[in-house]
C-alpha positions as CSV (number, residue, x, y, z in Angstrom):
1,X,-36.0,36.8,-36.7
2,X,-39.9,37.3,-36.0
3,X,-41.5,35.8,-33.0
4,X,-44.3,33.7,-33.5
5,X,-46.0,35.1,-31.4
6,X,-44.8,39.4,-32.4
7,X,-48.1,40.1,-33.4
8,X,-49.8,40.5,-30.0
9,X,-46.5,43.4,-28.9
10,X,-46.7,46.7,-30.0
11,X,-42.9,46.5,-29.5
12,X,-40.0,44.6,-29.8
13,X,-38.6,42.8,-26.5
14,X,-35.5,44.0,-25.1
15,X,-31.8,42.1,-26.2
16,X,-31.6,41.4,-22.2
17,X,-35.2,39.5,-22.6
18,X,-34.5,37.7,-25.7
19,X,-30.7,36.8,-24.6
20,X,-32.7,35.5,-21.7
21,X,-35.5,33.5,-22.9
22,X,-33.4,32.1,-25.7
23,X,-33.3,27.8,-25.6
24,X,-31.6,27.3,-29.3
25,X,-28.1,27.6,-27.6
26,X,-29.5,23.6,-26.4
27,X,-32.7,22.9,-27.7
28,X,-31.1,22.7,-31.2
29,X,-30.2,19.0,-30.7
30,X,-33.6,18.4,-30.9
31,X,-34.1,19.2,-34.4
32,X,-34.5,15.9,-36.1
33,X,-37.3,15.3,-34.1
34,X,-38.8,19.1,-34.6
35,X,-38.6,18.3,-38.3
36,X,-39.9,14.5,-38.1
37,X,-43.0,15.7,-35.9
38,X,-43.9,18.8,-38.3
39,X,-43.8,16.2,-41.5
40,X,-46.0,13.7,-39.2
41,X,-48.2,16.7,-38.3
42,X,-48.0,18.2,-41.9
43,X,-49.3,14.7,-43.4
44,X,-51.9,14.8,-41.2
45,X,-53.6,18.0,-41.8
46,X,-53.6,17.5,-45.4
47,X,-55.5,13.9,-44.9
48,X,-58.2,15.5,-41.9
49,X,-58.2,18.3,-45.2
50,X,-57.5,20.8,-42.6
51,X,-54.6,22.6,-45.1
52,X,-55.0,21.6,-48.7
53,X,-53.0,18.9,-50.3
54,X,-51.0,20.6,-52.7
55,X,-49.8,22.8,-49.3
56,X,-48.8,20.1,-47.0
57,X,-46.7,18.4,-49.8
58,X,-44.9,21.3,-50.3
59,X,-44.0,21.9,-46.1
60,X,-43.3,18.6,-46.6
61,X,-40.3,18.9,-49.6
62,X,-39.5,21.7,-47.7
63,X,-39.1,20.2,-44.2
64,X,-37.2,17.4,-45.8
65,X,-34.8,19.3,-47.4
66,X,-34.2,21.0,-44.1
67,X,-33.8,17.8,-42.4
68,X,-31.3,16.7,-45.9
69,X,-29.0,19.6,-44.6
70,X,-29.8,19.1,-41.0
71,X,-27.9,15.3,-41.4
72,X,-25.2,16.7,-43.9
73,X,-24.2,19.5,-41.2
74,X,-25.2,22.1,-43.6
75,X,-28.0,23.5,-41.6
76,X,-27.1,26.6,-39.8
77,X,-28.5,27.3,-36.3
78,X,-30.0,31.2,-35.8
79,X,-28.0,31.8,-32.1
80,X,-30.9,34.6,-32.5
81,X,-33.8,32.3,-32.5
82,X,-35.5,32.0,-30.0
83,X,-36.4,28.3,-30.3
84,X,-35.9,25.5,-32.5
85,X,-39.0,25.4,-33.5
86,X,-38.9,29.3,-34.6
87,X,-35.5,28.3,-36.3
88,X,-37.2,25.7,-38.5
89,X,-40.1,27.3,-38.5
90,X,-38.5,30.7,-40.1
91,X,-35.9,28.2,-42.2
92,X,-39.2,26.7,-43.6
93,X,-41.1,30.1,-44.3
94,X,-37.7,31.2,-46.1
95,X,-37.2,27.7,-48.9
96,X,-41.1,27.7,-49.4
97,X,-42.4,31.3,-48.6
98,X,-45.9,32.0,-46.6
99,X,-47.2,28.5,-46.9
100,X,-44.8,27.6,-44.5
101,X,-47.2,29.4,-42.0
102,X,-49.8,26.8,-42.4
103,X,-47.9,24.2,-40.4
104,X,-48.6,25.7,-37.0
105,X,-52.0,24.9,-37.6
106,X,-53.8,22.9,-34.4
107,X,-50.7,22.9,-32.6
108,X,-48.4,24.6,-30.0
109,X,-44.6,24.8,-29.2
110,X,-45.7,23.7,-25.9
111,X,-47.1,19.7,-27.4
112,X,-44.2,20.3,-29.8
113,X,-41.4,20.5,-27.4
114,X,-43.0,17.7,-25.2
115,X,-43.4,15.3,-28.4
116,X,-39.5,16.3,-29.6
117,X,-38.5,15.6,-25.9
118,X,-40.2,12.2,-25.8
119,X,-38.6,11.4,-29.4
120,X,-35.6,12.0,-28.3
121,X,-35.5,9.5,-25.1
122,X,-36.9,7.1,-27.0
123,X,-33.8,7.3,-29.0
124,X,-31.6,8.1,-26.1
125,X,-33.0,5.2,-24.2
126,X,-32.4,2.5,-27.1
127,X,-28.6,3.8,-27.5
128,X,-28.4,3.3,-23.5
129,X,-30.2,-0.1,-23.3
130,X,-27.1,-1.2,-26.0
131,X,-24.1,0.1,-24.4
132,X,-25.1,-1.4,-20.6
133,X,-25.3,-4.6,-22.7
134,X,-22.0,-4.2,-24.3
135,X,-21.0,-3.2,-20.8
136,X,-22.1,-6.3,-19.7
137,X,-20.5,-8.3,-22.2
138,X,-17.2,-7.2,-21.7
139,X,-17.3,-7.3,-17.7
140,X,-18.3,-10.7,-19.4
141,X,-15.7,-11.8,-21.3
142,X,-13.5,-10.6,-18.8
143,X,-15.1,-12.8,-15.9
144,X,-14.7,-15.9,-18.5
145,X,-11.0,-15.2,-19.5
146,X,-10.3,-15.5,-15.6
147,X,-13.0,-17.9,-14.6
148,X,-10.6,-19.6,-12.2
149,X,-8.6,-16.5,-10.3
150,X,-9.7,-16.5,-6.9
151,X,-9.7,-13.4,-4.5
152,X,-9.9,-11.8,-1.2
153,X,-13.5,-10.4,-0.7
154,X,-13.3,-7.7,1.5
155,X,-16.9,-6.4,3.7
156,X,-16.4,-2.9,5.7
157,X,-12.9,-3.0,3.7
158,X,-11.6,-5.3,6.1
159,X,-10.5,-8.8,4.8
160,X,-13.5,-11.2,4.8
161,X,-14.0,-14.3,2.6
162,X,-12.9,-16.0,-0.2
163,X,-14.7,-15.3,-3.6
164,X,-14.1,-16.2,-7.3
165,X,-13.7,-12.6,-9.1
166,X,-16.0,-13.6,-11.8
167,X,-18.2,-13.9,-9.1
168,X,-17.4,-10.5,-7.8
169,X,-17.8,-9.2,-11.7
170,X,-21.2,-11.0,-11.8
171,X,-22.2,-8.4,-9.2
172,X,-22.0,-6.4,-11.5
173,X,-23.9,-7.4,-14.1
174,X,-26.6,-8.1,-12.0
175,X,-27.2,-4.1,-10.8
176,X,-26.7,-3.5,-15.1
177,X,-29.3,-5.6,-15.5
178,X,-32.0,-3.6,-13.1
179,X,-30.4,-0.5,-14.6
180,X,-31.6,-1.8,-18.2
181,X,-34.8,-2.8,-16.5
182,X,-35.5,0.3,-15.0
183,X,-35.0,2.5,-18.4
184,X,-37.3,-0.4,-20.3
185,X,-40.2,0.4,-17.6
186,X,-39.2,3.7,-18.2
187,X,-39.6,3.5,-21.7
188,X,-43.5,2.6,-21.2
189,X,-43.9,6.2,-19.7
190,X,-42.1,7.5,-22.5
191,X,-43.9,6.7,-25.3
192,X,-46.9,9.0,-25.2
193,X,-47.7,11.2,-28.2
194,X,-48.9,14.4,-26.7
195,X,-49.4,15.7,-30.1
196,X,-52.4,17.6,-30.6
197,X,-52.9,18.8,-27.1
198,X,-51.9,22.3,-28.8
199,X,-51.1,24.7,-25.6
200,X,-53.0,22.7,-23.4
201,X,-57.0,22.7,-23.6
202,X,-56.9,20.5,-27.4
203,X,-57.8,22.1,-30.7
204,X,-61.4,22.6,-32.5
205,X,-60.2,21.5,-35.4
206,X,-60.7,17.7,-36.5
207,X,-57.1,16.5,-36.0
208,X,-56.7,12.5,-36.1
209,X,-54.1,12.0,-33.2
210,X,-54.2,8.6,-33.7
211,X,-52.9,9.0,-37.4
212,X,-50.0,10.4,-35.7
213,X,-49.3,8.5,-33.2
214,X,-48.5,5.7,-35.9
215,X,-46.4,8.1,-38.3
216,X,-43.8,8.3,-35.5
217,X,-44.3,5.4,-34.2
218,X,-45.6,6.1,-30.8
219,X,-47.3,3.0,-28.6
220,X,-50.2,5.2,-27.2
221,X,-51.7,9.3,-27.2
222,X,-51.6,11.1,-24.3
223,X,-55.1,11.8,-22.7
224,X,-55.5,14.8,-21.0
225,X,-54.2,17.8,-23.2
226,X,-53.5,19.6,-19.7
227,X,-51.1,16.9,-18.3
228,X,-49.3,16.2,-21.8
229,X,-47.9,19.7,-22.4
230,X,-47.0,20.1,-18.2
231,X,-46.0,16.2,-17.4
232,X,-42.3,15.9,-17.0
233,X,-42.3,12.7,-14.9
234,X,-40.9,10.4,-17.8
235,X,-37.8,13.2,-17.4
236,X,-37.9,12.8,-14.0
237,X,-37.7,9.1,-14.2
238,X,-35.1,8.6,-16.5
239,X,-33.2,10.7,-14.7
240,X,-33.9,8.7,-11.8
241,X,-32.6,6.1,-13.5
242,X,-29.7,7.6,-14.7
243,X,-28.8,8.3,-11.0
244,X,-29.0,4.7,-10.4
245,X,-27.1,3.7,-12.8
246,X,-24.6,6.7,-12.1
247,X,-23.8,5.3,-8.8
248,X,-23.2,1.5,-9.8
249,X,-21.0,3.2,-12.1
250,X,-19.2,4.6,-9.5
251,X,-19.2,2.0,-7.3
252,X,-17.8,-0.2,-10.3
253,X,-14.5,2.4,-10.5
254,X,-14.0,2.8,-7.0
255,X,-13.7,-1.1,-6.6
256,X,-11.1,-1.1,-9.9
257,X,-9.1,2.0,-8.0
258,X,-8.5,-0.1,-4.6
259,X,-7.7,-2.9,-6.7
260,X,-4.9,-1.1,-8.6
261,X,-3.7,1.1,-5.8
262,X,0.1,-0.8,-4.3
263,X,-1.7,-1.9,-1.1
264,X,-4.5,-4.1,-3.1
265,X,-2.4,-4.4,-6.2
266,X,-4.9,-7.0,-7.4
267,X,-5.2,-5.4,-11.3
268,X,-3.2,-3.3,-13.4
269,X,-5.4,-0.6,-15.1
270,X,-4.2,0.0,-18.9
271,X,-1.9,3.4,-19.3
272,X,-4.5,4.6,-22.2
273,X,-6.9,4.9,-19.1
274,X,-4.7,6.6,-16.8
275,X,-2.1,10.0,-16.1
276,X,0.9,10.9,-14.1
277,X,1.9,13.6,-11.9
278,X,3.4,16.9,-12.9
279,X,6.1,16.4,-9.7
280,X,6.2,12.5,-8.9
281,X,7.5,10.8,-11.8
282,X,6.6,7.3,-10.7
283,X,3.1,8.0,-10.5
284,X,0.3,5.8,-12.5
285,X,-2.9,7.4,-11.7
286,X,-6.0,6.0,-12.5
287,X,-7.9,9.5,-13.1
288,X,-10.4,8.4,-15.7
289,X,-12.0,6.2,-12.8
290,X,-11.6,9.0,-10.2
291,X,-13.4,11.1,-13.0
292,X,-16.2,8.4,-13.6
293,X,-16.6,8.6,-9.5
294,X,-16.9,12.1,-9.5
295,X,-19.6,12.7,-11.8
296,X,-22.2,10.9,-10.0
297,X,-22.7,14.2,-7.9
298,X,-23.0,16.1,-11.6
299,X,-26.0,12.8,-12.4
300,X,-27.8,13.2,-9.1
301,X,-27.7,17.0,-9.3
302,X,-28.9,17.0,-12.8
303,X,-32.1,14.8,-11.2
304,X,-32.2,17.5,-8.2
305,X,-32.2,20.2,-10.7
306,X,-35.4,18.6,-12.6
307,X,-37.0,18.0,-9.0
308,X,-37.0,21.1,-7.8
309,X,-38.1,22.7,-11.2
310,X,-41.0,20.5,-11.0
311,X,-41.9,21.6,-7.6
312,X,-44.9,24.0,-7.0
313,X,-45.2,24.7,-10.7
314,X,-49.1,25.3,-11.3
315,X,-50.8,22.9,-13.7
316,X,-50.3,23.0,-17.8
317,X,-47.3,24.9,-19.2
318,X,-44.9,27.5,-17.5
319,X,-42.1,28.7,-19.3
320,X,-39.9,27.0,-16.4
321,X,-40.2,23.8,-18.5
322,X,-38.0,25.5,-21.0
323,X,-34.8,24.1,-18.3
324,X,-35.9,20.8,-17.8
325,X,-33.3,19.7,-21.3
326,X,-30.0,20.9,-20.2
327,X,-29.8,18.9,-17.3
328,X,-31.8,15.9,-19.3
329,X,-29.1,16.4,-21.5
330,X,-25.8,16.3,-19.5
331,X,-27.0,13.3,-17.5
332,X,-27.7,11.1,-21.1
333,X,-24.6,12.1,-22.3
334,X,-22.9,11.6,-19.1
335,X,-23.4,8.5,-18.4
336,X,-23.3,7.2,-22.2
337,X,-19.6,8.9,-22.6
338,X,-19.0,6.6,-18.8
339,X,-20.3,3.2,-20.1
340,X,-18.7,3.4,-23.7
341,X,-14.8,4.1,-21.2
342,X,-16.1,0.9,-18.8
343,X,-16.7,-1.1,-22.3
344,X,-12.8,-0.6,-23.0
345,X,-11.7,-0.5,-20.2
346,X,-12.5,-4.0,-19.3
347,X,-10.9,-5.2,-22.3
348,X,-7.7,-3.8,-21.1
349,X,-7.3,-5.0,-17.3
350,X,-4.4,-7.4,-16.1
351,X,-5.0,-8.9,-13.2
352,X,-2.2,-9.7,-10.8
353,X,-2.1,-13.2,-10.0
354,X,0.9,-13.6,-7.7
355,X,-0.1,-10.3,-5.6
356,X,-3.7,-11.9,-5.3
357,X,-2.1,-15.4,-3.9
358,X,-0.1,-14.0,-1.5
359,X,-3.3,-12.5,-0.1
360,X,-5.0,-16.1,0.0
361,X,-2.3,-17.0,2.2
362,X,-4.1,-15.1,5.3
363,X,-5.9,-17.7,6.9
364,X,-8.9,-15.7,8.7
365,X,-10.5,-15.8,5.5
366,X,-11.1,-19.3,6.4
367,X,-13.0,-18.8,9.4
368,X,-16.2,-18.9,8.6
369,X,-15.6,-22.3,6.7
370,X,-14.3,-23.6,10.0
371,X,-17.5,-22.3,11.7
372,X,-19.4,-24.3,9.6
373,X,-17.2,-27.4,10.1
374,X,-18.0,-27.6,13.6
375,X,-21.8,-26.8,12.6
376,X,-22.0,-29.8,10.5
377,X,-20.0,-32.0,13.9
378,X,-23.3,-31.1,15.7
379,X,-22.6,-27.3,17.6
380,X,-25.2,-24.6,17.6
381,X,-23.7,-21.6,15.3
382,X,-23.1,-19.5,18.8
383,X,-20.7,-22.4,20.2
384,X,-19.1,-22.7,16.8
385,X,-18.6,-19.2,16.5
386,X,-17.3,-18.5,19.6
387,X,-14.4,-21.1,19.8
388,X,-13.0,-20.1,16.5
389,X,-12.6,-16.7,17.5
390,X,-11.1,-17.7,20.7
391,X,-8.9,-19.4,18.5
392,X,-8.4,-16.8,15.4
393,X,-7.5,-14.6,18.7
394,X,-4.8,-16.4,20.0
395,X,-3.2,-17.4,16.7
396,X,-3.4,-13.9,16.2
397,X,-1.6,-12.4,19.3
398,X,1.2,-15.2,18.9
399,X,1.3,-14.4,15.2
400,X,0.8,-18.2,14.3
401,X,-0.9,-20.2,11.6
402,X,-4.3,-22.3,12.2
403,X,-2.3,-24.8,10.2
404,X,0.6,-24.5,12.2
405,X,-1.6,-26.1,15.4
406,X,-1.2,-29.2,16.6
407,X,-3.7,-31.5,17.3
408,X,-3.4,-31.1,21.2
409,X,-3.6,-27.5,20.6
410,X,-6.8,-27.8,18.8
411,X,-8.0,-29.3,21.3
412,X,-8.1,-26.9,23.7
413,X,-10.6,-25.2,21.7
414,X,-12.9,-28.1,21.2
415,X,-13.1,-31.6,20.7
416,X,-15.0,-31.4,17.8
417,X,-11.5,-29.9,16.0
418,X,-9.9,-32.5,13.9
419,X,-6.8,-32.3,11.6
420,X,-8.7,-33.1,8.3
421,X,-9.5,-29.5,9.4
422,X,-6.1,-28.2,7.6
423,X,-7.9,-29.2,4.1
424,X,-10.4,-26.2,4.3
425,X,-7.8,-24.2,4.6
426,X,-6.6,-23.0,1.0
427,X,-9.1,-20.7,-1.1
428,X,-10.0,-23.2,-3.6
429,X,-11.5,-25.5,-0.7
430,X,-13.3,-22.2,0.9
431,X,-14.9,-21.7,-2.5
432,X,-16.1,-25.2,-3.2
433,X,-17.7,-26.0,-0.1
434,X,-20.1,-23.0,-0.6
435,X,-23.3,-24.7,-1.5
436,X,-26.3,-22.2,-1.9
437,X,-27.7,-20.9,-4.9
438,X,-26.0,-17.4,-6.0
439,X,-23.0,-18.6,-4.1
440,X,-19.4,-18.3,-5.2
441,X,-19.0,-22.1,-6.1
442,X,-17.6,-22.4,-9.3
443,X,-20.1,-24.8,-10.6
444,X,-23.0,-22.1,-9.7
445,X,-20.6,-19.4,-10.9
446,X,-20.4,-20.9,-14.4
447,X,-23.8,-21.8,-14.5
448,X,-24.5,-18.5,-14.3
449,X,-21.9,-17.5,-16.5
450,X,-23.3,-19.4,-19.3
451,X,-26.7,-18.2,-18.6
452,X,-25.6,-14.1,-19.3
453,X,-24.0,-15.6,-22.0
454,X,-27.3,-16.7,-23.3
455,X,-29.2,-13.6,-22.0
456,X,-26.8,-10.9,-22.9
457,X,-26.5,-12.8,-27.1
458,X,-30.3,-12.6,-27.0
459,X,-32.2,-9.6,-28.4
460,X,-33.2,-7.0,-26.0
461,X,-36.6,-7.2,-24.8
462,X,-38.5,-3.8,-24.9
C-alpha cells in the first residue's frame, strides 16, 4: 500500500519501521467516523468550490459504499496499512480511481484522527450515560422489591448500626449518579470539531468549518489549530472518569462478595455469575465480582498510561499521540462489559433473610440509639457516651443482654436509664427513630426511592 506521504522518500521504509508505526491493528474501530468525517469534509469542499461538484459527489458514492460494506462486515481491513485513514483512503482511490486523491485537500491525518477520536466518545459516552442508568434502575428495583429488609451496617468492617439495605443500595446510586455527571461535563469538552486545523497552523484555502461542524453535529469548532490536533485532555478526562467510576464499581462487588461469603451470608449471588474449584467441590465462588474488583488497576493504569504520554510532549502533533486509543479503548470497553454484568446481576440476588435477623439480634448496634436517649433526658453527648460504654462493657465481659438488665442494674449506670429503654432495642425501632434528612428512616428512604424513580424514568439531560 502507498504512504501518503512516499513521495518525499527516495526509498521505501524498512518492514521493522512499518510493523512499528502501524495503528490499523486498533485504529480500525474508528472507521465509521473516518468515513462520516471525509463525506462531511467532501460536501464541504464542493460547496466552498474548492474541488468541483461533480468530484465530491463521486468521493461521496464512493465513501458511502465503503461505509455500506463497513456496516455489512464486508469491508476488509489492510493489516498492511498504515492507518485507517490510508486504508480508506487507498479503498477509496481503488472503487473511484485518482479522484479519490482530491479528498485530502485542506486537511491532515493529524485533525482527522482528533475529529474520529472525538466522534467516537461522543458515541461511547451516550452508550455509557445509558447503561449507569439501567444500572441504576436495577440496583433500583432491587432496593424496592426489598424495601423493608433491614441490615447490619458495618464501619471499619466492624459491626456498627442498623440500616435499611435499600438504603445501603441508594449509596450506590448516588456515586452513579456523579459518575453520569462527570461524563455529561465531560461531554462539553468533547464536542469540539477540530476539523480544518489541517496539521496544525490551519489551511489557505477557504474552508467553512462552521459548515462542518453542523454536518456532524458538533456543538462548537475548535480555536486554535495548534491545540486541536495536540489537545488530548477530553481523553484524559474521560478516562478520569472512567477511573471513578471503575472504583465505585469495585467498591460495589467487593461489598456483594462479603455479603455472600458464609461469615456475612447476607445474599446469595446467582450460579450464572459465579465458578467452582478444580479441588474443593463445595465451593461457590463469586469470581466474576473478584474479576470486576480486579480491573480497576487495568482502568487506573489505562489513565496513567494516557498521563504520562501526555507529559513533556512539545506543543502540536508528535507521533506519540498515535497510543493514546488503545488504552482509551480498553478502559470504554472495560467498564461498559462491567456495568452491562452489574445490570444482571442485580436482577439475580437473593437475599438471606433469616441469616440477616440473626445478626439484628446483637444488641451493640443499638448503642448509639441509647446514646441519644439519654441526650434527649438532658446529658451532654460526652456523659451519654461514656455510661453506655461503661455499660456495653460490662454486658460484654459477662456476655449478657442490655435487655436482660434489670432496672436496679441500670441504675448503676445512670438514673436517667429507664425500662421503656428495652423498646429501642430491635432494628426496626433503631431505624425509625433516625430523623435527619438522607437518613435511613424508611419514610426518607422511600421518599427517595420514589424520587430515582422519577429521575432515573426521565430522559437524560445532556
Amino acid at each position: 500500500m502507498a504512504k501518503l506521504w512516499g513521495s518525499r522518500f527516495p526509498k521505501k521504509t524498512g518492514s521493522l519501521t512499518n510493523r512499528f508505526t502501524s495503528s490499523i491493528s486498533f485504529d480500525h474501530r474508528l472507521a465509521q467516523y473516518d468515513i462520516v468525517g471525509s463525506i462531511a469534509h467532501a460536501k464541504m469542499l464542493a460547496k466552498q468550490r474548492i474541488i468541483p461538484t461533480k468530484d465530491a459527489a463521486l468521493i461521496i458514492k464512493g465513501l458511502k459504499s465503503i461505509l455500506k460494506d463497513l456496516q455489512a462486515k464486508k469491508f476488509k481491513f489492510d493489516s498492511d496499512a498504515e492507518d485507517i485513514h490510508s486504508n480508506i483512503q487507498d479503498t477509496l482511490l481503488k472503487k473511484i480511481g485518482q479522484v479519490a486523491n482530491k479528498l485530502h485537500t485542506a486537511r491532515s491525518r493529524n485533525d482527522q484522527i482528533a475529529l474520529d477520536t472525538r466522534m467516537y466518545l461522543k458515541d461511547e459516552i451516550g452508550q455509557l450515560l445509558e447503561l449507569i442508568v439501567l444500572l441504576q434502575k436495577s440496583i433500583l428495583k432491587f432496593a424496592k422489591t426489598n424495601a423493608k429488609i433491614i441490615i447490619p451496617g458495618y464501619t471499619h468492617l466492624q459491626l456498627a448500626q442498623c440500616v435499611l439495605l435499600a438504603h445501603h443500595l441508594l449509596a450506590y446510586i448516588e456515586s452513579l449518579e456523579r459518575d453520569k455527571q462527570r461524563l455529561i461535563d465531560a461531554l462539553k469538552r468533547v464536542d469540539q470539531m477540530p476539523l480544518g486545523s489541517a496539521a496544525f497552523s490551519g489551511t489557505g484555502l477557504p474552508i467553512d468549518r462552521e459548515y462542518v461542524k453542523r454536518e456532524l453535529g458538533f456543538k462548537n469548532v475548535t480555536s486554535n489549530s495548534i491545540d486541536s490536533v495536540s489537545d488530548r485532555d477530553f481523553i484524559l478526562e474521560v478516562l478520569a472518569g472512567l477511573s471513578i467510576i471503575a472504583v465505585h464499581l469495585s467498591r460495589i462487588a467487593e461489598d456483594l462478595i462479603l455479603w455472600s461469603t458464609k461469615e456475612f451470608n447476607f445474599i446469595d449471588i446467582d450460579f450464572s455469575f459465579c465458578t467452582g474449584s478444580s479441588i474443593m467441590p463445595h465451593k461457590k465462588n463469586p469470581d466474576v465480582l473478584e474479576l470486576i474488583r480486579g480491573s480497576v488497576g487495568k482502568i487506573h493504569g489505562d489513565l496513567s498510561n494516557v498521563l504520562i504520554l501526555m507529559k513533556g510532549l512539545p506543543s502540536s502533533y508528535n507521533r506519540d499521540l498515535q497510543l493514546d486509543k488503545p488504552p482509551l479503548f480498553d478502559a470504554v470497553d472495560t467498564v461498559k462489559d462491567i456495568l452491562e454484568i452489574f445490570i444482571a446481576l442485580f436482577g439475580n440476588i437473593i437475599i438471606e433473610k433469616e441469616a440477616i435477623a440473626s445478626k439484628l439480634l446483637d444488641e451493640s448496634l443499638f448503642s448509639v440509639d441509647i446514646v441519644e436517649y439519654l441526650i434527649k433526658k438532658g446529658l451532654s453527648y460526652r456523659q451519654a457516651h461514656d455510661i453506655v460504654g461503661r455499660m456495653i462493657k460490662d454486658c460484654l465481659d459477662k456476655n449478657r443482654k442490655i435487655s436482660t438488665l434489670s432496672q436496679k442494674e441500670l441504675k448503676k449506670y445512670s438514673e436517667k436509664l429507664m425500662p421503656d429503654i428495652k423498646n429501642i432495642l430491635n432494628a426496626q425501632a433503631s431505624v425509625n427513630l433516625k430523623k435527619s434528612y438522607g437518613s435511613t428512616n424508611p419514610r426518607l428512604v422511600e421518599k427517595q426511592l420514589s424520587i430515582w424513580s422519577e429521575r432515573l424514568n426521565a430522559r437524560i439531560q445532556i
